[in-house]
C-alpha positions in Angstrom: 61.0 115.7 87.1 61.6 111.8 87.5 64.6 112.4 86.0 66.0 115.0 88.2 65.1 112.7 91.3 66.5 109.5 89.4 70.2 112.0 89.4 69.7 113.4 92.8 69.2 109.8 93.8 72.2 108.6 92.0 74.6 111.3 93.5 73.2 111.2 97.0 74.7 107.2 96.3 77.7 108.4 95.1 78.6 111.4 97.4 81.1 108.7 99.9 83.5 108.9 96.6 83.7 113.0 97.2 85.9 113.1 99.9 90.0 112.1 99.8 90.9 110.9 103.0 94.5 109.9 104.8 96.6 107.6 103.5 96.7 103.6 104.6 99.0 101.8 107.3 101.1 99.1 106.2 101.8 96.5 108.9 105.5 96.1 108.8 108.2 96.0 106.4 109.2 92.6 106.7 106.7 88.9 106.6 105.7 87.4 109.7 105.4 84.1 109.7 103.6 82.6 112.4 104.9 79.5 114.6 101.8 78.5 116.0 98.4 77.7 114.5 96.6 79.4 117.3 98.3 82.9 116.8 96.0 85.7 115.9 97.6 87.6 113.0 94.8 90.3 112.7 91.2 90.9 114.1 89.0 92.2 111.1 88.0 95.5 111.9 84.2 94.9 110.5 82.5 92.2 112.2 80.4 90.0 109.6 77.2 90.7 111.0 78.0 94.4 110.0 75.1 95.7 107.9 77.7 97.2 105.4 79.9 93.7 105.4 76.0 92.1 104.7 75.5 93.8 102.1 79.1 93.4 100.4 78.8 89.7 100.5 75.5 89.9 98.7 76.9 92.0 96.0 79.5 89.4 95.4 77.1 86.9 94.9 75.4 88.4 92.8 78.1 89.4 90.9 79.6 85.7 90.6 76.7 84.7 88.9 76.6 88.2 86.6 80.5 89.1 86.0 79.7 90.7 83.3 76.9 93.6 85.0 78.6 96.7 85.2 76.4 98.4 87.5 76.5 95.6 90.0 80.5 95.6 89.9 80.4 99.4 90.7 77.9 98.9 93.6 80.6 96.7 94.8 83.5 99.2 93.8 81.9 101.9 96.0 81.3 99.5 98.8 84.7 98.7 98.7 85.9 102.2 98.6 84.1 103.2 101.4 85.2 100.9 103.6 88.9 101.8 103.0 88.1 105.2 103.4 86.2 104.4 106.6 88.7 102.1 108.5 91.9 103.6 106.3 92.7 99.9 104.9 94.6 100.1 101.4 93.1 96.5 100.7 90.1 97.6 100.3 90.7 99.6 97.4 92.5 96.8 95.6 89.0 95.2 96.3 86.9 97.5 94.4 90.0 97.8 91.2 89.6 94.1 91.8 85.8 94.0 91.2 86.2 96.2 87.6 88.6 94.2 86.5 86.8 93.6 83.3 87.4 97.0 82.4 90.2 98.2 84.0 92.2 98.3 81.2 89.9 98.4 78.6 90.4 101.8 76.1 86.5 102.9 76.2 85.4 101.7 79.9 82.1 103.0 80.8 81.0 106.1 82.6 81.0 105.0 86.1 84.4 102.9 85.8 86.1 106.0 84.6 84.7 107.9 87.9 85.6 104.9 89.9 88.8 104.5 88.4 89.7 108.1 89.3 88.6 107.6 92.7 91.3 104.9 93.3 93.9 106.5 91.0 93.1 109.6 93.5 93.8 107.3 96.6 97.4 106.1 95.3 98.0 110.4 94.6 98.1 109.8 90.8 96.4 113.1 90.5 97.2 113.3 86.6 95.8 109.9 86.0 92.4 110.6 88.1 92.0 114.3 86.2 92.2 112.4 83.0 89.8 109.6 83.9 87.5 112.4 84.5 87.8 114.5 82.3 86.8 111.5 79.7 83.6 111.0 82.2 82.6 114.5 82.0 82.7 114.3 78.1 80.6 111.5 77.7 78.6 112.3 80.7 78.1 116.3 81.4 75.5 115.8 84.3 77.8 113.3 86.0 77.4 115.6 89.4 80.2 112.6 91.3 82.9 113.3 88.3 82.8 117.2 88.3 82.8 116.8 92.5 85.7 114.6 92.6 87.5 116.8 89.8 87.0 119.6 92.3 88.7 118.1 95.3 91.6 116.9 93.6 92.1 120.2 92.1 91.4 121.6 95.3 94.3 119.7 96.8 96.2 120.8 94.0 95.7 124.7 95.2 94.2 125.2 91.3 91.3 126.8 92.8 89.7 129.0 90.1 89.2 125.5 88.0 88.0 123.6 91.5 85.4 126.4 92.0 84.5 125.5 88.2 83.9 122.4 88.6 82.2 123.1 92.0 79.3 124.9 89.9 79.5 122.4 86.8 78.2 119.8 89.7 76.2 121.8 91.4 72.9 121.4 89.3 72.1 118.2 90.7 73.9 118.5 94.4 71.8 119.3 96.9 72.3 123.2 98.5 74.1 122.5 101.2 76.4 120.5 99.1 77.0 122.7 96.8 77.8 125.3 99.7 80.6 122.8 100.9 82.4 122.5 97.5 82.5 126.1 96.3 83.0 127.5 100.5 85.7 124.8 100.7 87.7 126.7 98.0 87.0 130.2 98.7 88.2 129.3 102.1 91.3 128.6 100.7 91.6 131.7 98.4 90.8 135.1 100.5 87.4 134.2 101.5 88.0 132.3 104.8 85.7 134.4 106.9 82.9 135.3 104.7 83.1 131.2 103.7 82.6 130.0 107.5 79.3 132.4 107.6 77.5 131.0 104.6 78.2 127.4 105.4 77.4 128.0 109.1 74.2 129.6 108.1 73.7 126.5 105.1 74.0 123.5 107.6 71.9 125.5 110.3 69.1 126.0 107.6 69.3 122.6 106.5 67.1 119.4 107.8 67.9 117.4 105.2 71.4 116.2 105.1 72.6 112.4 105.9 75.0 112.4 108.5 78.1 111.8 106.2 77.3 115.1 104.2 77.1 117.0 108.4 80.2 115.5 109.1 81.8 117.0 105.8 80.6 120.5 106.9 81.1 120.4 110.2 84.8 119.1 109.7 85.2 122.1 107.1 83.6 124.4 109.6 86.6 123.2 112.4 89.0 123.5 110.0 88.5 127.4 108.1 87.9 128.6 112.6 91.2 126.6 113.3 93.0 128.4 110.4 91.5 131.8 111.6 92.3 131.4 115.1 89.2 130.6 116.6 90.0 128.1 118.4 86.7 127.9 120.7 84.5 127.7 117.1 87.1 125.3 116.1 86.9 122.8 119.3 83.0 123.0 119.4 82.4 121.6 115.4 85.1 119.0 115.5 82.9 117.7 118.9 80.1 118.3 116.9 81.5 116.1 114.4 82.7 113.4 116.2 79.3 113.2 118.6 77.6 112.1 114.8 79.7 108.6 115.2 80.5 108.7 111.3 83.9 106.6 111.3 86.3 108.7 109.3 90.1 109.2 109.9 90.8 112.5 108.2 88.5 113.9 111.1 90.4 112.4 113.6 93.5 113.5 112.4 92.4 116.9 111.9 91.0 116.9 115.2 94.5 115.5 116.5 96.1 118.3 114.8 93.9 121.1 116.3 94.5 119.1 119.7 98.2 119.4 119.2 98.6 123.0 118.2 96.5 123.6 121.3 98.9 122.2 123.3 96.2 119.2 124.5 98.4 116.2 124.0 97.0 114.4 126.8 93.5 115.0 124.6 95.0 113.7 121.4 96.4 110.5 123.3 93.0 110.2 124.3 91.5 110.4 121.0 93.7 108.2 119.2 94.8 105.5 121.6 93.0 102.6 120.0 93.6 104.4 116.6 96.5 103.0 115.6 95.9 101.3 112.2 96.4 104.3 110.0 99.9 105.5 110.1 98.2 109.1 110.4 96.9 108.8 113.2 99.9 106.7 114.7 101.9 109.3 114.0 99.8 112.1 115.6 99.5 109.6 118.7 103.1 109.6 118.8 103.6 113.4 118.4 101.3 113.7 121.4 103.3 110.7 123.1 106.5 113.1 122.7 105.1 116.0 124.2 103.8 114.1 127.1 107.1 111.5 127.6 104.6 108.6 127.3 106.4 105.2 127.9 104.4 103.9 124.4 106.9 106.6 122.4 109.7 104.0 121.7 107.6 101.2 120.4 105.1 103.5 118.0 108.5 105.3 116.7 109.5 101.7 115.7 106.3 100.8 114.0 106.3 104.5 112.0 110.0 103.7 111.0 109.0 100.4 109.8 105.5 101.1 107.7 107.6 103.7 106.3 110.1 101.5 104.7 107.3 99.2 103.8 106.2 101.8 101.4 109.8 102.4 100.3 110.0 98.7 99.1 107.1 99.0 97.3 107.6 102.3 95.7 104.6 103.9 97.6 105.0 107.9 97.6 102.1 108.5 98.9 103.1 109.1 102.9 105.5 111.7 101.5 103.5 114.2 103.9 103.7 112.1 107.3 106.8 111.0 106.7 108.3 114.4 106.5 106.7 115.0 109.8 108.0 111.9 111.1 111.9 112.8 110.4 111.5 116.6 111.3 109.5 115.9 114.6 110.0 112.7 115.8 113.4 111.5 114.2 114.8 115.4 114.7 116.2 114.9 111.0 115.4 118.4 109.5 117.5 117.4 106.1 115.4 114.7 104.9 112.6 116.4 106.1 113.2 118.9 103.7 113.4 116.4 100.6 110.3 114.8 101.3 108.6 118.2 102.3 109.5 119.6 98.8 108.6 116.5 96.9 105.1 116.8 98.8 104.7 120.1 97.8 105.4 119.2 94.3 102.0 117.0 94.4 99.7 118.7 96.8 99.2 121.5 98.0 96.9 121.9 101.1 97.7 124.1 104.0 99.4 121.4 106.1 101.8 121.0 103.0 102.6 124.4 102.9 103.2 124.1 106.6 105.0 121.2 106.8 107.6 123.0 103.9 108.1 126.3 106.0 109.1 124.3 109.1 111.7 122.1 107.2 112.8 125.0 105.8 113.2 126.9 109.4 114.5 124.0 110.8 117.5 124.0 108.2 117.8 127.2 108.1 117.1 127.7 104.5 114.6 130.1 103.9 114.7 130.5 100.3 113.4 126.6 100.4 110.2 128.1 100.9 110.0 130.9 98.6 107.2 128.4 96.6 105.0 128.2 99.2 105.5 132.2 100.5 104.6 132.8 96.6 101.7 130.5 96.7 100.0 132.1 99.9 100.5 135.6 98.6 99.0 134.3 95.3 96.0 132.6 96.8 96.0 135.0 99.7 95.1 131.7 101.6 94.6 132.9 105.1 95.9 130.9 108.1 97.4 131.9 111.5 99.6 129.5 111.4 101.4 130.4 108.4 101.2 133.7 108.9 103.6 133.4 111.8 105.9 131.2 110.1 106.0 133.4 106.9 107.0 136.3 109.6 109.5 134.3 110.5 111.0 133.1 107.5 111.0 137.2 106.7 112.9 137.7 109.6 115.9 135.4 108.7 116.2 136.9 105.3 117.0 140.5 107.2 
């Protein structure tokens, strides 16, 4: 019995590496150097008196004076992750690969570096690298209930849904119930079960007392998102509220939210939401879809700042804004060509029903429907069900006759 609460322990501390969020900003493509000593160049976002921040710098002590204690530097790994997940700051996860540096590359790292090292390699969308990481930690460790999690959102991502829903149940034993409702609803959701999936994890978070707040805001964003895709938008609006009134940090819910908002035609609401949001070039970029439906004077400028975080990641060979940057050209730059390109590259990564979105509108836009004969193939495969696509399959029909 100690030892199932020991594991139930361990996972409920590992459950903030579950959840892939969006991508990092990057400041600006080109170095500022400051004239003045008195210019501010950045406020931190975490104030040092933070309790999280607290407890960081006591980690690293401990961990200069023990360099060698594994468990301590993955404490500090996790930390780390968390925070970049929170406050979508890239530096932070060169914090936490900086903090298992003793083992990075070694060719027999332990356990929790593998999981941890998947976690990062799943951030920087080096999908193959963070399946095999795990797949090495599920070998050595087959109760590891944060490796078979992790190997189901990625997969999940992926679209490969029958082996995400395996490795939803492989994790389940030590999950708690209304965890191991999210995983395997969140892919049944996806695969012809979108209805039937919103009922039982409805019905799971109401019976449940339990759950720490990160968990609710898991299933309540999942909740908003399967009633968006089915069209109910009232359910929809009232769980992403739900979420946000929990005061959980976290930018994929904003920019789900955003992107409810803006299909809704609420731009006024999303300009709201995400005005002082404008670190993550997610977000910015959802502030400035809602700026150009509104004529908002701050359009010009946060078109600039997209344009140059972009080619930030260009000089550093970052692919992993392939998906918002494809927006950016078809929406904001009204480029529908290179919106294309970076649509089907995206697709050839990820899979998720924004992707599959974002490739049937560069393909209308272009007027080349048989561009998205992969994703028509993959939504009559899954039978993924989704309003939104269904219209713009229709479409897409309709051009062929």
């Amino acid at each position: 019995m100690m030892q199932a609460v020991g594991k139930r322990r361990r996972f409920a501390y590992l459950l903030s590496g579950i959840v892939a969020l969006w991508s990092p900003c990057i400041a600006s493509a080109l170095p500022y150097l400051p004239t003045d000593d008195e210019t501010v160049l950045e406020r931190l976002p975490v104030s040092p008196l933070d309790p999280s921040a607290r407890k960081l710098r006591a980690i690293r002590a401990e961990l200069a004076q023990q360099p060698g204690n594994v468990g301590l530097a993955a404490r500090a790994a996790w930390l780390y992750v968390e925070q970049g997940r929170a406050r979508s700051d890239p530096r932070y996860y060169g914090y936490a690969q900086a903090a298992l540096a003793p083992w990075w590359e070694s060719p027999e790292p332990p356990v929790a570096v593998l999981v941890l090292r998947a976690t990062i390699r799943q951030h920087n969308h080096d999908f193959e690298g963070a399946l095999n990481d795990l797949a090495r930690a599920v070998q050595a460790d087959p109760d590891n209930a944060q490796a078979w999690l992790t190997r189901a959102v990625i997969l999940q991502v992926r679209g490969e849904y029958a082996e995400a829903r395996r490795s939803c149940e492989q994790g389940l034993q030590w999950a708690t119930p209304l965890v191991a409702v999210i995983c395997t609803r969140g892919v049944e959701s996806l695969n012809g079960e979108a209805h039937e999936s919103y009922a039982m994890l409805r019905r799971a978070l109401t019976e449940t007392y339990e759950a720490n707040s990160g968990v609710r805001l898991w299933a309540l964003t999942l909740l908003a998102e399967i009633a968006a895709r089915v069209g109910d938008a009232n359910a929809a609006d009232a769980h992403f509220k739900q979420a946000i009134a929990l005061g959980v940090p976290d930018d994929y819910l904003l920019a789900a939210y955003a992107d409810f908002l803006l299909d809704q035609g609420r731009a006024k609401a999303v300009i709201d939401l995400l005005a002082d949001a404008t670190r993550a070039d997610a977000l910015l970029l959802r502030l400035a879809l809602a700026e150009a439906m509104t004529a908002a004077p701050g359009l010009d400028a946060h078109v600039e700042t997209l344009r140059d975080r972009f080619a930030a990641a260009h000089l550093r060979g970052d692919t992993v804004h392939r998906r918002e940057e494809a927006r950016f050209a078809l929406r904001l730059l009204k480029q529908p060509e290179p919106a294309l390109r970076l649509a089907r590259e995206n697709w050839a990564v990820q899979r998720e029903p924004s992707d599959a979105r974002l490739l049937l509108e560069s393909a209308i836009a272009n007027d080349e429907p048989q561009a998205a004969q992969p994703v028509l193939d993959f939504l009559a495969q899954t039978k993924l069900e989704d309003v939104q696509l269904a219209a713009l399959g229709e479409r897409l029909r309709a051009k062929r006759q």
